[in-house]
VODO-505261 format. One record per residue: z, y, x of N, C-alpha, C in turn; residue in one letter. Coordinates in steps of 0.2 Angstrom, whole numbers, plus 5000, padded with zeros to 4 digits. Each point is the difference from the previous one (the first is absolute). Example, Ala and Ser with C-alpha at 12.3 -4.5 7.8 and 13.67 -1.06 7.14 Angstrom:
2
   n.z   n.y   n.x  ca.z  ca.y  ca.x   c.z   c.y   c.x  res
  5039  4972  5066  5000  5006  4996  5000  5006  5004    A
  4996  5005  4998  5001  5006  5004  5003  5005  4996    S
END
This chain:
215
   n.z   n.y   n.x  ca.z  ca.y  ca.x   c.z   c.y   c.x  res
  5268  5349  5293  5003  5006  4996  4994  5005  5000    X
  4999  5003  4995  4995  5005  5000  5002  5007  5001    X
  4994  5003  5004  5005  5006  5005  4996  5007  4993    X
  5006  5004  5000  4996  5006  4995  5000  5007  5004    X
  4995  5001  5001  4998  5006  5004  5003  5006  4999    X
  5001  5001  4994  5005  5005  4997  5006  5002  5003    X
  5003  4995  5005  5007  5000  5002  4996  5005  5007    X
  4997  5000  5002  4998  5003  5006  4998  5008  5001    X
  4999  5002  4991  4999  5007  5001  5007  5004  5001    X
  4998  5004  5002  5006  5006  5000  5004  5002  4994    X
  5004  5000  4998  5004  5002  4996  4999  5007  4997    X
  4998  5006  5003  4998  5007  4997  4994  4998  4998    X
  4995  4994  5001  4994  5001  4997  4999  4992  4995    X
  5006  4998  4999  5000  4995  4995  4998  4999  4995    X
  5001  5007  4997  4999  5000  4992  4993  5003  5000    X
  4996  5002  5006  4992  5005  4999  4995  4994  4998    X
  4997  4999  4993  4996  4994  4997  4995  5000  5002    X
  4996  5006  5003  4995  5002  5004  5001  4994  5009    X
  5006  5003  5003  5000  4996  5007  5002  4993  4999    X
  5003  4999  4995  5002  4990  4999  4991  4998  4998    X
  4998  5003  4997  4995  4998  4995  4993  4998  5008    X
  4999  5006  5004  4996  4998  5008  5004  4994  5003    X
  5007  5001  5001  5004  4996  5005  4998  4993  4998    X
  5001  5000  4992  4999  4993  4997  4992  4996  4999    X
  4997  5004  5001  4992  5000  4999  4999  4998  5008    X
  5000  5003  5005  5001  4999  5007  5004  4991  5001    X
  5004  5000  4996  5004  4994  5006  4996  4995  4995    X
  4997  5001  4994  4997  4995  4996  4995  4998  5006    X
  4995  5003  5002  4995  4998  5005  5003  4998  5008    X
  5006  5002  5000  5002  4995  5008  5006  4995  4999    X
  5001  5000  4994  5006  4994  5000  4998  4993  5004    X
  5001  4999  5004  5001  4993  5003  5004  4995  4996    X
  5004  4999  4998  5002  4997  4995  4997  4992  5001    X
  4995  5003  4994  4997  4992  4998  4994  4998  5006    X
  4997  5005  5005  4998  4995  5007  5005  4997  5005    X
  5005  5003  5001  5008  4997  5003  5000  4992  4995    X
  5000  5002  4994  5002  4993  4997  4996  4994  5000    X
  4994  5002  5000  4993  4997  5000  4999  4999  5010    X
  5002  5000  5001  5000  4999  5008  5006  4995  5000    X
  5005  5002  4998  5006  4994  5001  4998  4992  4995    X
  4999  5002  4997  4998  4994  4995  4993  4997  5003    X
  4994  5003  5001  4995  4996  5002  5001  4998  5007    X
  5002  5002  5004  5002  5001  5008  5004  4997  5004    X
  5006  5005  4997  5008  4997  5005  5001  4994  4997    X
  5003  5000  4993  5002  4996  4995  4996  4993  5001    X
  4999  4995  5005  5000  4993  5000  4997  4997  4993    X
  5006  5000  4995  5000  4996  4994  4995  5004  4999    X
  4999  5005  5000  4994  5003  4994  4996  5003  5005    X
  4999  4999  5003  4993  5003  5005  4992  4998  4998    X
  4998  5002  5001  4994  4994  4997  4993  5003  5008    X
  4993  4997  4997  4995  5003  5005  5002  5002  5007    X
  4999  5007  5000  4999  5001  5007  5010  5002  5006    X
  5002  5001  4993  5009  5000  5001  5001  4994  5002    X
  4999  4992  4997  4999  4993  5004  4997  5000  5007    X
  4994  5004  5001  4996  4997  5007  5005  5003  5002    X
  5005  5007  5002  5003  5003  5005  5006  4995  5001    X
  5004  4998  4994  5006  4994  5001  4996  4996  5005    X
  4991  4996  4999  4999  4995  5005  5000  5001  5007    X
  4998  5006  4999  5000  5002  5008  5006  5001  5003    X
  5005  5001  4997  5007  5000  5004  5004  4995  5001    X
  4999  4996  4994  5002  4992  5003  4996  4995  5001    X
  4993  5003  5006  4995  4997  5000  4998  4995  4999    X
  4996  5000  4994  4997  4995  4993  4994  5003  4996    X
  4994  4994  5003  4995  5005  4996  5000  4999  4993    X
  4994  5003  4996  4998  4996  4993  4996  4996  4999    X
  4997  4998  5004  4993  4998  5001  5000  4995  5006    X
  5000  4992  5001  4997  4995  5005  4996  4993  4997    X
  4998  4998  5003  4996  4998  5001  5001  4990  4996    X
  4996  4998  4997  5002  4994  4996  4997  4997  4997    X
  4999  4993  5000  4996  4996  4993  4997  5004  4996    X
  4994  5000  4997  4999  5002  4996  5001  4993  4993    X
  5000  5002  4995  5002  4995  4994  4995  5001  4995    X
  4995  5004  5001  4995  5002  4995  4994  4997  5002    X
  4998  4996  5004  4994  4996  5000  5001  4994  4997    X
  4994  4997  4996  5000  4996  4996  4998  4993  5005    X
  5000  4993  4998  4998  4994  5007  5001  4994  4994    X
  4996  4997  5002  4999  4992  4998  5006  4996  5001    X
  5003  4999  4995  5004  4995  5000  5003  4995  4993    X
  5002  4996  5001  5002  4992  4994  5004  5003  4994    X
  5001  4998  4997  5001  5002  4992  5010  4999  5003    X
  5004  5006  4998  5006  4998  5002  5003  4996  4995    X
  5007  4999  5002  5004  4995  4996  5002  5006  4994    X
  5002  4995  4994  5001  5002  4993  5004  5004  5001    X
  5000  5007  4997  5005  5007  5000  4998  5006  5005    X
  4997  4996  5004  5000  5005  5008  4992  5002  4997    X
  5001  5009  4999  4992  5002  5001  4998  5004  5007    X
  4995  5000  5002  4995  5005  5004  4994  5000  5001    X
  5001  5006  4997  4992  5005  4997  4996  5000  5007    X
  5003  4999  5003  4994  5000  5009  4997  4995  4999    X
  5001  4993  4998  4998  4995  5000  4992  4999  4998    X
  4997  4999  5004  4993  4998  4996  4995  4994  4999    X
  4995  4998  5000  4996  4994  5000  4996  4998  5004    X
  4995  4995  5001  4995  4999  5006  4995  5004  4998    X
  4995  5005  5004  4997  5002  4998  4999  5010  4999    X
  5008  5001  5001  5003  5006  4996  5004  5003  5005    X
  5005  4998  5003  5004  5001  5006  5000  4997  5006    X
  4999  5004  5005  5002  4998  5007  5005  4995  5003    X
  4999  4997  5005  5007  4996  5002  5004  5008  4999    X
  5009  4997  5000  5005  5007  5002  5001  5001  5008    X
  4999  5003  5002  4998  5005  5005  5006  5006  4999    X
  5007  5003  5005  5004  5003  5000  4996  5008  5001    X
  5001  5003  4996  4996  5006  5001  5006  5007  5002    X
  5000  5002  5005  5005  5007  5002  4998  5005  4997    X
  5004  5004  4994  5002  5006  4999  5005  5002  5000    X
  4998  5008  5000  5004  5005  5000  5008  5001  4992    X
  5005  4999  5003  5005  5001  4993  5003  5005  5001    X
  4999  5004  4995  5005  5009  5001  5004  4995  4994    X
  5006  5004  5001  5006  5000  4995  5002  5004  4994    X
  5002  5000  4995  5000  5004  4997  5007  5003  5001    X
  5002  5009  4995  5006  4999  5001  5007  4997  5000    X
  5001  4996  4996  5005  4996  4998  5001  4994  5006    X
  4992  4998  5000  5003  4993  5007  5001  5003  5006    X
  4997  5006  5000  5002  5007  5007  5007  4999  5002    X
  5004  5004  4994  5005  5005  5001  5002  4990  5000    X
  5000  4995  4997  5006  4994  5003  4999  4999  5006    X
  4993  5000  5005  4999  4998  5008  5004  5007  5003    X
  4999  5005  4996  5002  5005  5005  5010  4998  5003    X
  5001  5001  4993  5007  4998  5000  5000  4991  5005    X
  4998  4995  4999  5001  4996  5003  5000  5001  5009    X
  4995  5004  5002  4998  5001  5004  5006  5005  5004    X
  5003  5006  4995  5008  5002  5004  5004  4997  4999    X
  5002  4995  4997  5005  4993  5000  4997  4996  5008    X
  4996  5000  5002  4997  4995  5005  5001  5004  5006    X
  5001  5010  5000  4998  5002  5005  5009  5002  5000    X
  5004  4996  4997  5009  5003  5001  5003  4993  4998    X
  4996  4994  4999  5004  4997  4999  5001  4994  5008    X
  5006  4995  4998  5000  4995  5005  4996  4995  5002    X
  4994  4998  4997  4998  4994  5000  5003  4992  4999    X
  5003  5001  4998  5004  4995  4998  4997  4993  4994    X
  5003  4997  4998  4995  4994  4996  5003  5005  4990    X
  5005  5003  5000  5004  5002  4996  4994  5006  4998    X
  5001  5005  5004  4995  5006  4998  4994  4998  5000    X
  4993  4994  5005  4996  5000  4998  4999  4996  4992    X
  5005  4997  4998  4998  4996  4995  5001  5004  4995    X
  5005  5006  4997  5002  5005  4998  4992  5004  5000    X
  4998  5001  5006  4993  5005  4999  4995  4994  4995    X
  5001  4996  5001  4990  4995  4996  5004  4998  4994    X
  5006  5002  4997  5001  5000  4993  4998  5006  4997    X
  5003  5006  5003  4995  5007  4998  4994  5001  5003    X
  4998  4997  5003  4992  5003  5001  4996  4993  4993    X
  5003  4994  4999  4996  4995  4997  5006  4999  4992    X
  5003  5004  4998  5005  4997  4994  5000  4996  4996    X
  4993  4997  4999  4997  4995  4993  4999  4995  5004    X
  4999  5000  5007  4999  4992  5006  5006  4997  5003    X
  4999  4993  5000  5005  4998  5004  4999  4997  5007    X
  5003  5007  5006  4997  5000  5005  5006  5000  5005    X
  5003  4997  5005  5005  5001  5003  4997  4998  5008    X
  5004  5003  5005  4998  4997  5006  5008  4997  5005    X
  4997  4995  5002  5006  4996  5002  4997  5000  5009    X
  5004  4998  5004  5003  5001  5008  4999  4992  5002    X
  4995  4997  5002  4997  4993  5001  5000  4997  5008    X
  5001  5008  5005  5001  4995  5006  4998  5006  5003    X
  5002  5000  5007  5000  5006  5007  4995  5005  4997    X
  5002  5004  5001  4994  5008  4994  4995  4999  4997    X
  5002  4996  4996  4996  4997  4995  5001  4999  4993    X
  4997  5003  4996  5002  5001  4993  4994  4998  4995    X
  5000  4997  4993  4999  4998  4995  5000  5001  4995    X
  4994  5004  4998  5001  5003  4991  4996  4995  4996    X
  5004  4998  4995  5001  4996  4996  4998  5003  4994    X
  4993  4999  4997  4997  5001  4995  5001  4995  4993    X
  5004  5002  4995  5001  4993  4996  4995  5001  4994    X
  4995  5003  5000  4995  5002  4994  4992  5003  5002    X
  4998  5001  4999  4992  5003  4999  4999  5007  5003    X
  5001  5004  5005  4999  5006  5002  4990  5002  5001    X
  4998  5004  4998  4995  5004  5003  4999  5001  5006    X
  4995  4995  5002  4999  5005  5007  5002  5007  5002    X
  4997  5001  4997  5002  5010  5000  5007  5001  5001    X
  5005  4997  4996  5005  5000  5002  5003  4995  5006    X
  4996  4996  4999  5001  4995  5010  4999  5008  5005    X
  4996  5001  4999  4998  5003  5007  5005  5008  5000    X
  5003  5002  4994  5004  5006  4998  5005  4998  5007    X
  5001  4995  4997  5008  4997  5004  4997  4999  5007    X
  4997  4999  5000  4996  4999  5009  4998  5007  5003    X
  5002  5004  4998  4997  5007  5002  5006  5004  4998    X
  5003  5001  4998  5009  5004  5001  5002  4996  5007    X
  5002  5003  5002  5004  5000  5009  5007  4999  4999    X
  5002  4994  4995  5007  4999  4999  5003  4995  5006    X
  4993  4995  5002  5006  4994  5006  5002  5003  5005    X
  5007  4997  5004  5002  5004  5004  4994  4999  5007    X
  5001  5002  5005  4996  5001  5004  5000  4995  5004    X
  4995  4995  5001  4998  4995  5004  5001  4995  4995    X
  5001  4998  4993  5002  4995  4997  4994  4998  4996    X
  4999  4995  5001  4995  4995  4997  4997  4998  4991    X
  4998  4999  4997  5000  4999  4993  4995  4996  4996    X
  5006  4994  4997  4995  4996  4998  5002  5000  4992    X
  4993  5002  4996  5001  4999  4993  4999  4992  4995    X
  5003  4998  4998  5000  4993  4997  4999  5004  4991    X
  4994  5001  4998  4999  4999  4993  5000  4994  4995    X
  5006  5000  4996  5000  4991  4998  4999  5004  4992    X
  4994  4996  4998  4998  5002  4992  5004  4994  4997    X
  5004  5001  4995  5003  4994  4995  4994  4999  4994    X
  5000  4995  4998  5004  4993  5002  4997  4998  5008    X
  5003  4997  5004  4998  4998  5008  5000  4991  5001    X
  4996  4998  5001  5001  4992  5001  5006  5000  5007    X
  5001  4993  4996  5005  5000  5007  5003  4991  4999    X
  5001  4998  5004  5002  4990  5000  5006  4999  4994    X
  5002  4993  4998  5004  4996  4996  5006  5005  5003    X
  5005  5001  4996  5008  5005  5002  5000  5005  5000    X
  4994  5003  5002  4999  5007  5005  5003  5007  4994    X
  4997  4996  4994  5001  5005  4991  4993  5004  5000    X
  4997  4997  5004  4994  5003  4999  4992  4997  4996    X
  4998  5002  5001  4993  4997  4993  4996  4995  5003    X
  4999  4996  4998  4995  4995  5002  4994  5000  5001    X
  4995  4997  5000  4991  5001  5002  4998  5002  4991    X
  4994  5005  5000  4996  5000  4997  5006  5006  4995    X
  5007  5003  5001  5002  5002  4998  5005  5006  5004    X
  4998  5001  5007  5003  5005  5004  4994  5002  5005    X
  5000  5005  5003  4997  5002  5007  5004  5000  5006    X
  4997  4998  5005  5003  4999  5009  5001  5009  5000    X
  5007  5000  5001  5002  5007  5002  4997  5002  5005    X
  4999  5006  5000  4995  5005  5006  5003  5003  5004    X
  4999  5003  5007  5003  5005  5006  4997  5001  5005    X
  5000  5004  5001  4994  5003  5005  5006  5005  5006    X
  5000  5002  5006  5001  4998  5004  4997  5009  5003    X
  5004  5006  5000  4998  5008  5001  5003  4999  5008    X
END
């Protein structure tokens, strides 16, 4: 609600168009107002916070912008993919390097921010249970099908059923979501996956050996 300065003057000098006309011209140059609002919005306000109003939410629910990961921008010698799949990293003999894993640096923007920030006060109030973790990697990943399953004495299993980015491999390896001393094995299985006669899976020359690698 908008405050009117007017209500503030004294009544014996209400009607002086001289004192309203200073008073008014004065509280023009100190209204707070719109830096109050401009503060809540860029700042307090979560939803809307943006820049430096984000890094102060990371610091409280300590979560940087910024770790360490694959880079995906080097280009490397490699075979012509299978029909439909492109990648422009791909080169020829003579042209590109063997691939060689190259570490950089990934800041976040705001939008993927304010969702780690938020995952990250879910992780720092929640129970660790298989329910809330798998609830967290639906909102942090929406478009992926990623769930983590309970496979044996503090030992857990994230099941990748599609194509992830390194970048976001290592996203998920860099949040502090497992509970404390509990182990983590990622099994990426890209479809179509070969698999034996029964199994419902693809035969030779028309699936890949599902991958897992072993954090």
């Amino acid at each position: 609600m908008s405050f009117d300065i007017n209500e503030t003057i004294q009544s014996q000098y209400s009607d002086s168009p001289h004192l309203k006309l200073l008073v008014n011209s004065f509280w023009d140059c100190l209204n707070p107002e719109a830096d109050i609002e401009s503060i809540y919005n860029n700042m307090i306000n979560l939803d809307t916070a943006i820049g430096i109003g984000l890094d102060v939410w990371g610091r409280i629910v300590a979560i940087g912008r910024e770790y360490v990961a694959v880079s995906e921008d080097n280009h490397y010698l490699g075979f012509k993919p299978p029909v439909g799949i492109e990648n422009e990293r791909l080169g020829t003999f003579n042209e590109q390097p063997f691939y060689m894993p190259v570490n950089g640096k990934v800041r976040l923007s705001d939008g993927a921010y304010r969702t780690y920030i938020l995952i990250k006060a879910m992780i720092n109030i929640g129970d660790s249970t298989l329910a809330s973790i798998n609830y967290m990697l639906k909102e942090l990943f929406p478009q992926n099908e990623i769930y983590c399953l309970h496979v044996d004495t503090m030992v857990l299993r994230l099941v990748i059923k599609e194509y992830i980015s390194e970048a976001d491999k290592q996203a998920l390896l860099n949040l502090p979501w497992l509970p404390a001393g509990v182990g983590l094995e990622i099994y990426q299985v890209i479809t179509p996956t070969f698999g034996f006669n029964g199994s419902g899976l693809n035969p030779f020359n028309q699936g890949t050996f599902a991958t897992y690698e072993i954090q």
